[in-house]
C-alpha beads as a LAMMPS data file, in Angstrom:
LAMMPS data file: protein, C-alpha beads

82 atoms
81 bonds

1 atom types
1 bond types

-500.0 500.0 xlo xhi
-500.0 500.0 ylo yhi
-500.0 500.0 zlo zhi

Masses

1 110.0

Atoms # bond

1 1 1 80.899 -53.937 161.039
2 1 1 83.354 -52.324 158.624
3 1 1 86.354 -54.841 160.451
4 1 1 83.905 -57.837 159.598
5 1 1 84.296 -56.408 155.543
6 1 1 88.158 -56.398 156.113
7 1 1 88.453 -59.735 157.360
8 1 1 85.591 -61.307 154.867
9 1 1 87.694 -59.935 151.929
10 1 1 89.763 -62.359 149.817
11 1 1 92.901 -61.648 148.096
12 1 1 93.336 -62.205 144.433
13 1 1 95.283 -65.466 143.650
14 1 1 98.357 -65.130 141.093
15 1 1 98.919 -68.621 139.634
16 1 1 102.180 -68.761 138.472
17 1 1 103.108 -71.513 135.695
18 1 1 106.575 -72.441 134.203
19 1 1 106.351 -74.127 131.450
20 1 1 109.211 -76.485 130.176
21 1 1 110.828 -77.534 126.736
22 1 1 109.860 -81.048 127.625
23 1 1 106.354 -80.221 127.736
24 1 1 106.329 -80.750 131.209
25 1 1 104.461 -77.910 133.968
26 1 1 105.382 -76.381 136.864
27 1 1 103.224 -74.720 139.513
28 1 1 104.307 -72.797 142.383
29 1 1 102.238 -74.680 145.935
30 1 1 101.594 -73.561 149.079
31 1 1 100.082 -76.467 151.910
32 1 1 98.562 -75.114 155.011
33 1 1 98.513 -77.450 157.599
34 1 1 94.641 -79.322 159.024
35 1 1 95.631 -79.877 162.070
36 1 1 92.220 -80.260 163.975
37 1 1 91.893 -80.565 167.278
38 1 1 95.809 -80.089 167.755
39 1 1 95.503 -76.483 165.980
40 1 1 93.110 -74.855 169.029
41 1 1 95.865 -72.532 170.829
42 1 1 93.733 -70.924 173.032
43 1 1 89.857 -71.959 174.424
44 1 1 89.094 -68.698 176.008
45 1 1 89.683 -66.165 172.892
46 1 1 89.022 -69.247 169.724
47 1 1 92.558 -68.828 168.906
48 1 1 93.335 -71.427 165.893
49 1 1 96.988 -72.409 164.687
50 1 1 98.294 -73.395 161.155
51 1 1 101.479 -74.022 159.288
52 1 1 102.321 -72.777 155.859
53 1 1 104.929 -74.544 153.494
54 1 1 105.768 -73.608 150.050
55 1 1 107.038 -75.828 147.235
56 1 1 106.878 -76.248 143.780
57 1 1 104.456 -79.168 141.996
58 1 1 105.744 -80.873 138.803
59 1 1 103.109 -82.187 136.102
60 1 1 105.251 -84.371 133.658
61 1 1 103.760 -83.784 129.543
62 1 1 101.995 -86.535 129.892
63 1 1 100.340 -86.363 133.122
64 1 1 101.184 -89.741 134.254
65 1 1 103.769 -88.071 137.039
66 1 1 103.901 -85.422 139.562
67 1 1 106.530 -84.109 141.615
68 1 1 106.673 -82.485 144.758
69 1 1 109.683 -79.866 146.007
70 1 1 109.467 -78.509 149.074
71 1 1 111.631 -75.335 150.025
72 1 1 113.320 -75.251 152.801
73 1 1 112.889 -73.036 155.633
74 1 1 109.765 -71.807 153.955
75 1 1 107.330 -72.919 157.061
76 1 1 105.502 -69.727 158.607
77 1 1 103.251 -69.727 161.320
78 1 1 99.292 -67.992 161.123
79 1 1 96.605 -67.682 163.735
80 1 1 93.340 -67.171 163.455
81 1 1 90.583 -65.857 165.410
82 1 1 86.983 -67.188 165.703

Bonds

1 1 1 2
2 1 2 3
3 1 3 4
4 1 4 5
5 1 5 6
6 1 6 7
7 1 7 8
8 1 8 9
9 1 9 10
10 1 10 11
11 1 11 12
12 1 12 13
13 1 13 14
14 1 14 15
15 1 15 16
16 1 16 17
17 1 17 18
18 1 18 19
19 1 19 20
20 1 20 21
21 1 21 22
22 1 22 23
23 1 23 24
24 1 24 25
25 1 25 26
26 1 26 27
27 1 27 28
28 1 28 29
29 1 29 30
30 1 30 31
31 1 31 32
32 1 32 33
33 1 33 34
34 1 34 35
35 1 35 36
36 1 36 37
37 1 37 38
38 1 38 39
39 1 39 40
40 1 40 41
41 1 41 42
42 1 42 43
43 1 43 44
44 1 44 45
45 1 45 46
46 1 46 47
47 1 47 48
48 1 48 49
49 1 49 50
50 1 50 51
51 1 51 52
52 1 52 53
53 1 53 54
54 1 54 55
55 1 55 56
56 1 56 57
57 1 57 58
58 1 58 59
59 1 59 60
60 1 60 61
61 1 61 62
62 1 62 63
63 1 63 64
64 1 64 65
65 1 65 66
66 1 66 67
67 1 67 68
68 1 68 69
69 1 69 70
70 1 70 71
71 1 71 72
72 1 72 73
73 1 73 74
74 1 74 75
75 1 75 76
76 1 76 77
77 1 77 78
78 1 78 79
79 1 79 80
80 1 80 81
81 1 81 82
């Protein structure tokens, strides 16, 4: 039971926020990947399959645009287990 508490446990968020002379606002982003069906690696052990990518999102001052910058080579691999 005490694994089940390990795994159940969720890690505190840091938002992190630049915010620009022009009044616009950038946040740091990370996607993960919904890949349904496609993301089932393994039937026998419930072995699931995302992607991660970071970027950075872009909220102009007056929130009539938004931006999106991906960084490359940031896409990682994670597995989980059902």
């Amino acid at each position: 039971m005490r694994n089940a508490q390990i795994y159940a446990t969720i890690a505190p968020r840091n938002i992190t926020i630049e915010r620009h002379a022009n009044g616009s606002v950038t946040y740091q982003l990370l996607a993960i990947t919904d890949m349904d069906r496609e993301a089932k690696v393994n039937s026998k052990n419930w072995t699931w399959r995302a992607v991660t990518r970071r970027g950075r999102l872009t909220l102009s001052a007056d929130k009539k645009n938004v931006s999106v910058e991906w960084m490359k080579d940031s896409d990682k691999n994670i597995t989980s287990f059902v």
